[in-house]
Each structure stands twice: as structure tokens, then as C-alpha cells.
C-alpha positions, 0 to 999 in steps of 0.5 A, spaced: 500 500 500 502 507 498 500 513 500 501 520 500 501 525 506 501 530 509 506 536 507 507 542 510 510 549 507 513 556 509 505 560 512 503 563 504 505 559 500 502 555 495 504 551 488 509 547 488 517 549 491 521 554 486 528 551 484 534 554 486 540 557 482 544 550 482 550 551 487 556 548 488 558 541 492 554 542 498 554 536 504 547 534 506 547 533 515 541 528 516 539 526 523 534 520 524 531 519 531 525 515 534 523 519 538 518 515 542 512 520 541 514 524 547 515 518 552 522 516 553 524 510 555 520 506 558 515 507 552 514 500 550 508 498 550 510 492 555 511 498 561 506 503 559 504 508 563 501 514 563 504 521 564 503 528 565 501 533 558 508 536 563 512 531 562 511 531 554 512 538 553 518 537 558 521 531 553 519 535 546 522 541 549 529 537 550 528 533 543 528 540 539 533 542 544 537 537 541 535 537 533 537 545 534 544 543 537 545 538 531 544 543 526 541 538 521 538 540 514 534 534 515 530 531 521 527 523 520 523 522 525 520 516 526 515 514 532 512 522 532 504 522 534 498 527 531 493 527 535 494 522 540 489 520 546 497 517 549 500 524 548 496 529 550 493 530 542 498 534 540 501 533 533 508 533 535 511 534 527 508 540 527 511 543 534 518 540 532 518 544 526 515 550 529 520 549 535 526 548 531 524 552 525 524 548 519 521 551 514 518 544 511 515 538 514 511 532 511 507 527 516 506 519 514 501 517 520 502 508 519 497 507 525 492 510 526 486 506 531 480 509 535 482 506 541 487 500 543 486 497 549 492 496 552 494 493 557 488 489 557 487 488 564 489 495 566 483 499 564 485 506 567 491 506 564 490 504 556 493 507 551 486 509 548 486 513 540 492 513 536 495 518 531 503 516 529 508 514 524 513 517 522 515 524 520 520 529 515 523 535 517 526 540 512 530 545 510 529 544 503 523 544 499 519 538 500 516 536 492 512 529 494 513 523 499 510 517 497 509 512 504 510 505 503 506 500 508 510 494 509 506 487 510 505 485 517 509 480 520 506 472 518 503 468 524 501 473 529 494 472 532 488 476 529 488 480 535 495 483 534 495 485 527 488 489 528 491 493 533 498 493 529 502 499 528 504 498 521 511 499 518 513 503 512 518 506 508 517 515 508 520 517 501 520 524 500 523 528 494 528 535 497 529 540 492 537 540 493 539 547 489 536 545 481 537 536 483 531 533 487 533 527 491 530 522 495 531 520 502 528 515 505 524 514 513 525 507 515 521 504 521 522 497 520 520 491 524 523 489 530 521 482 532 520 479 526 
């Protein structure tokens, strides 16, 4: 299954990005990072609990504080909520782009469910509706994405794959001067 989501631009703006005068060789800074949509360690959704709106603006704060220092032209980001039950409903790649001022940003949610109930046997502290996936932030003009889905991992029970988050492969086309290239957010299975 491939998709498009969500873009961002520059406040104004509209129609495809311009091209810029081709320049000579230019190093491109890329940092990936999962950020756990804002949880930290302990997000696994074997030790799940839930924390405080403070808590995630606390961490997020400390995430675009880091991304600032590195100085990126690029950011992928894998694991970022929009309008999660779990994170206090915030879109998360819309504050780290806002709070790291890149100009561009595009969005890839890869798991979207009405309510997940877990952990099961503990109501009060189920993880409830999801909005997550991945994310791009960029000082290039973002052109297209494209999301592909990958498949679920075989012999897991029904259970598992209805509330699974699925897995994909973001690629977004950066105009790079006059070149458009392609750079690709992974988030791949780990059990499987």
C-alpha cells in the first residue's frame, strides 16, 4: 500500500517549491531519531504508563533542544504522534518544526486506531486513540513523499495485527539547489 501525506510549507505559500540557482558541492547533515512520541524510555508498550501533558512538553522541549544543537538540514523522525489520546493530542511534527524552525515538514501517520486497549487488564491506564508514524523535517523544499506500508509480520494472532502499528518506508523528494533527491524514513520491524 502507498500513500501520500501530509506536507507542510513556509505560512503563504502555495504551488509547488521554486528551484534554486544550482550551487556548488554542498554536504547534506541528516539526523534520524525515534523519538518515542514524547515518552522516553520506558515507552514500550510492555511498561506503559501514563504521564503528565508536563512531562511531554518537558521531553519535546529537550528533543528540539537537541535537533537545534545538531544543526541538521534534515530531521527523520520516526515514532512522532498527531493527535494522540497517549500524548496529550498534540501533533508533535508540527511543534518540532515550529520549535526548531524548519521551514518544511511532511507527516506519514502508519497507525492510526480509535482506541487500543492496552494493557488489557489495566483499564485506567490504556493507551486509548492513536495518531503516529513517522515524520520529515526540512530545510529544503519538500516536492512529494510517497509512504510505503510494509506487510505485517506472518503468524501473529488476529488480535495483534488489528491493533498493529504498521511499518513503512517515508520517501520524500528535497529540492537540493536545481537536483531533487530522495531520502528515505525507515521504521522497520523489530521482532520479526
Amino acid at each position: 500500500l502507498t500513500e501520500t501525506g501530509k506536507l507542510y510549507g513556509p505560512p503563504g505559500r502555495s504551488g509547488p517549491p521554486k528551484a534554486a540557482p544550482a550551487a556548488g558541492p554542498r554536504r547534506l547533515k541528516v539526523l534520524t531519531w525515534n523519538i518515542a512520541y514524547g515518552y522516553g524510555l520506558g515507552s514500550e508498550a510492555y511498561s506503559y504508563s501514563p504521564r503528565p501533558k508536563a512531562a511531554f512538553d518537558e521531553r519535546l522541549d529537550r528533543v528540539a533542544a537537541l535537533i537545534r544543537k545538531a544543526d541538521p538540514d534534515v530531521v527523520l523522525l520516526q515514532e512522532a504522534d498527531f493527535h494522540s489520546s497517549r500524548s496529550h493530542d498534540e501533533d508533535q511534527l508540527a511543534r518540532l518544526k515550529a520549535a526548531c524552525g524548519f521551514p518544511y515538514a511532511a507527516a506519514a501517520p502508519s497507525w492510526s486506531a480509535n482506541y487500543v486497549p492496552y494493557p488489557l487488564l489495566a483499564p485506567a491506564r490504556q493507551v486509548g486513540r492513536i495518531v503516529s508514524g513517522g515524520g520529515v523535517l526540512s530545510r529544503l523544499p519538500i516536492v512529494s513523499q510517497a509512504v510505503v506500508y510494509h506487510d505485517r509480520p506472518a503468524g501473529r494472532p488476529f488480535w495483534y495485527n488489528a491493533f498493529y502499528l504498521r511499518r513503512y518506508s517515508q520517501a520524500v523528494t528535497l529540492l537540493a539547489g536545481g537536483t531533487e533527491l530522495v531520502v528515505i524514513n525507515s521504521h522497520l520491524e523489530d521482532t520479526d
